[in-house]
N, C-alpha and C positions, 0 to 999 in steps of 0.2 A: 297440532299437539305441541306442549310445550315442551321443551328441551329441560334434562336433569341437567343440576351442577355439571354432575360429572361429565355428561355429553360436552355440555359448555367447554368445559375443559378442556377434554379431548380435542376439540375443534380449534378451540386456540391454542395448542401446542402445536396440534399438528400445522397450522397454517405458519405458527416462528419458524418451525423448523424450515419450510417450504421458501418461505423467504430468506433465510439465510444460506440454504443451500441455492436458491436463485443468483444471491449476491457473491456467492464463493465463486457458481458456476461462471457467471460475468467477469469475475476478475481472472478466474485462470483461461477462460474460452473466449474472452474477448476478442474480437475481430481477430478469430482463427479460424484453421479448417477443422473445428473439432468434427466436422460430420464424415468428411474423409476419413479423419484418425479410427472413428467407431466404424465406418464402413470395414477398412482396412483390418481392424482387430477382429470382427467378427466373420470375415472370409480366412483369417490365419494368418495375415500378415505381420509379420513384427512390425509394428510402427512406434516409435519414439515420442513421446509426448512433447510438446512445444514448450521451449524452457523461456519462460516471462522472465525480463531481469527487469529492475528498477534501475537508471542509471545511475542516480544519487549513491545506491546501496553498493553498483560495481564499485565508482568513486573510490567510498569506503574504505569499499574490504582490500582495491588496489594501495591505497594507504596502508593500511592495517598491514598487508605480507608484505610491503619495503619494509615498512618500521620492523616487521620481525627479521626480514634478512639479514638488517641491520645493525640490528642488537646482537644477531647470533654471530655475526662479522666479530661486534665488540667484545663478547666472551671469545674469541676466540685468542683475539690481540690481548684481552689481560689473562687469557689462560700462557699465552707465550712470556708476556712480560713474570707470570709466577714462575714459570721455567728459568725464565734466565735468573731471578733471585734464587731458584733453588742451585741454580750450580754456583752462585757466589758463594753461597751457604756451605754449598759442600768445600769448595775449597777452604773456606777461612774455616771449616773444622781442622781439615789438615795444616794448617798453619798452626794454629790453636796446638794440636797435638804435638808438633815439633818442636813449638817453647817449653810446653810442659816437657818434654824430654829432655833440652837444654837445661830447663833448671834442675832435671837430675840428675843429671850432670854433675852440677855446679854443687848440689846438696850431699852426693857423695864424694868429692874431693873433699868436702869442711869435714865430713866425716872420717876421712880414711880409706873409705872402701874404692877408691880411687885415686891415680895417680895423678894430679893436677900437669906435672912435667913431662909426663907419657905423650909420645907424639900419636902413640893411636888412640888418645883419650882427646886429642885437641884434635886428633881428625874427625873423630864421630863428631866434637861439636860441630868445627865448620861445613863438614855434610850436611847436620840438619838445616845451618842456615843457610845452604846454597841449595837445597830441600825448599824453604820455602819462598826464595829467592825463584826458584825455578814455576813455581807454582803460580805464583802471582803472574809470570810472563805469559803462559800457559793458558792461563785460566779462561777459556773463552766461549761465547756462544751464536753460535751461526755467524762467525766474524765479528762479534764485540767481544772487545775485551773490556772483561766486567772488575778485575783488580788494578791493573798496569794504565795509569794515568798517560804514559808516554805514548800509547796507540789509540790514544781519543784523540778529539778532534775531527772526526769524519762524517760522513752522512748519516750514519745511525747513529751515533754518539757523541753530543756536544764537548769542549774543553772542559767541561765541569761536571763531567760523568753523568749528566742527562740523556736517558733516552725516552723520546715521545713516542705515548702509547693512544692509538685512537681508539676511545672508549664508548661513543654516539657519531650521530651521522656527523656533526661540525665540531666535536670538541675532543679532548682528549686529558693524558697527562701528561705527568713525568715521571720516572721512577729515575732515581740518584743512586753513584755508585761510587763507594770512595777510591781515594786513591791511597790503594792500599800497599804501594811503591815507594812512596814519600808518607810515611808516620809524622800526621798531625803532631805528636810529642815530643816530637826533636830528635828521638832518637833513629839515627840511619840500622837498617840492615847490616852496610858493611861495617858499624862499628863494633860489632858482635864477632871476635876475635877469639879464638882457639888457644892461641900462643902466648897469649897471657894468663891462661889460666894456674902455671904453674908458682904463680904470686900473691898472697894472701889480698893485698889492696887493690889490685888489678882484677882480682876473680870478682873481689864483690862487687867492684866497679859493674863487672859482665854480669853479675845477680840483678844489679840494679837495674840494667839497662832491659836482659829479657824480662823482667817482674812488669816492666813500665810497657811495652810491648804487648805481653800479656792482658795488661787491662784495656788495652785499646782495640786489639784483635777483638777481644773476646763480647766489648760492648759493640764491634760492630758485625760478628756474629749473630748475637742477639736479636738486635736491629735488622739482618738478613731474613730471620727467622719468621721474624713478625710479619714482615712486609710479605713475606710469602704468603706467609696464615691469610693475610687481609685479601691478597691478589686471588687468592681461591674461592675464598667465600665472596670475592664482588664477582667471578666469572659463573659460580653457581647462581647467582640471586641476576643473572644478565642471562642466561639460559632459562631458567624461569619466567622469565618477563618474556624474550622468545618466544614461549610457547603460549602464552599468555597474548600473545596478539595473534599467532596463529589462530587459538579458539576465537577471539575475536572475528575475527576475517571471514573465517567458517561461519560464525552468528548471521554475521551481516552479509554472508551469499549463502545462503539454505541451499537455491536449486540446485540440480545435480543433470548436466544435460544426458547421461546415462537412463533417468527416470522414466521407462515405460508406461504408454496409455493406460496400461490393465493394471500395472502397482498404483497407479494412481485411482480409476476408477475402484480399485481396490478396497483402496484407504479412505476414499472419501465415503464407501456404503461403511466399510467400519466404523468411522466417525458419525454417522448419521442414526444405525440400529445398533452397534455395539457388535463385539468378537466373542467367540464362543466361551471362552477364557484369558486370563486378567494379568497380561504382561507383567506387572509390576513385583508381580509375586506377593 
């Protein structure tokens, strides 16, 4: 009797499927005891299923978790180096603030509303500038001194306010910190003087000098500010990429030597006739 279509059909589906369940069974039961494991599952025994690894794929994925340790080493090192600009940051606010106070100072002796000749009006000045005189000494993180030019020079921080930040397995940067003890502008700290202020040409002299101060602090506040911005968003986007070679790693080693004969035989009749209902939602 001749065979329908559909018989046809039937038969050769049913024989694809037979052979590819053949070639599955080959690659995972290849020269195993898979007849132990089934004996053993069907008297009650927990038995663990034989975890097949590829070596190429170990290779891999041993790759893949250095390069993620790696990287998450490197967000680590520029989440530090963000750290140490944020306390540069904060100090040069507080300097920043103690000029703005000096020149009001200076704005209310033009005015009147202060005594230029007052020795407790010459003391508040020279406070603030022994204020951020003190600041700058101070200013430090985990033993770098991130303002005071006179304590570099060490293992962590080169003569030119360099500190190397390793960012990858072989490379790294710099992050640069001025020296903010010596004013690029000529103008010293100590020539910011109290006891002159009781003198029309001497006070402005002292207006000129914190104005000029002023603008140099404050552009390199700025500059502190930024370079934080930046050193956070590259420790975010290096956490990222972290975890990004994690999934990697996990791609390329699937097995899980925990994986039981019976989840497996499980999931292979699942994949073969289908599940009662449709995971996926």
């Amino acid at each position: 009797m001749a065979l329908t279509d559909i018989e046809k059909n039937f038969i050769y589906n049913y024989s694809q499927q037979l052979l590819q369940q053949d070639m599955l069974t080959n690659q995972l039961f290849g020269s195993s005891g898979v007849g132990t494991d089934l004996r053993s599952m069907v008297l009650g025994d927990s038995t663990k299923a034989t975890t097949f690894t590829n070596p190429f794929e170990e290779a891999i994925s041993g790759t893949l978790r250095a390069d993620a340790g790696a990287t998450r080493q490197a967000s680590r090192n520029v989440g530090e180096a963000a750290a140490m600009m944020g306390v540069a940051r904060t100090e040069m606010a507080i300097i920043n603030d103690a000029l703005d106070d000096m020149e009001d100072i200076i704005d209310k002796i033009n005015t009147g509303e202060l005594d230029g000749t007052s020795s407790v009006v010459q003391a508040d000045y020279d406070a603030l500038r022994d204020k951020i005189t003190g600041v700058i000494s101070s200013a430090d993180f985990n033993g770098i001194a991130v303002l005071d030019s006179t304590q570099w020079d060490t293992s962590q921080i080169d003569a030119n306010g360099n500190v190397f930040i390793q960012s990858n397995k072989s490379d790294g940067f710099n992050i640069t910190f001025h020296s903010v003890d010596d004013p690029s502008s000529g103008v010293d700290w100590a020539d910011l003087d109290g006891t002159v202020l009781g003198v029309a040409g001497t006070r402005a002299t002292q207006l000129g000098y914190v104005q000029t101060l002023q603008s140099e602090m404050s552009s390199i506040l700025d500059m502190y500010g930024s370079k934080e911005d930046s050193l956070e968003s590259q420790q975010t986007a290096l956490q990222s990429q972290a975890q990004i070679y994690d999934q990697a790693a996990q791609l390329r080693k699937p097995s899980d030597p925990n994986y039981s004969l019976e989840k497996l035989i499980e999931d292979l009749v699942a994949q073969a006739t289908g599940s009662l209902y449709d995971n996926s939602g």
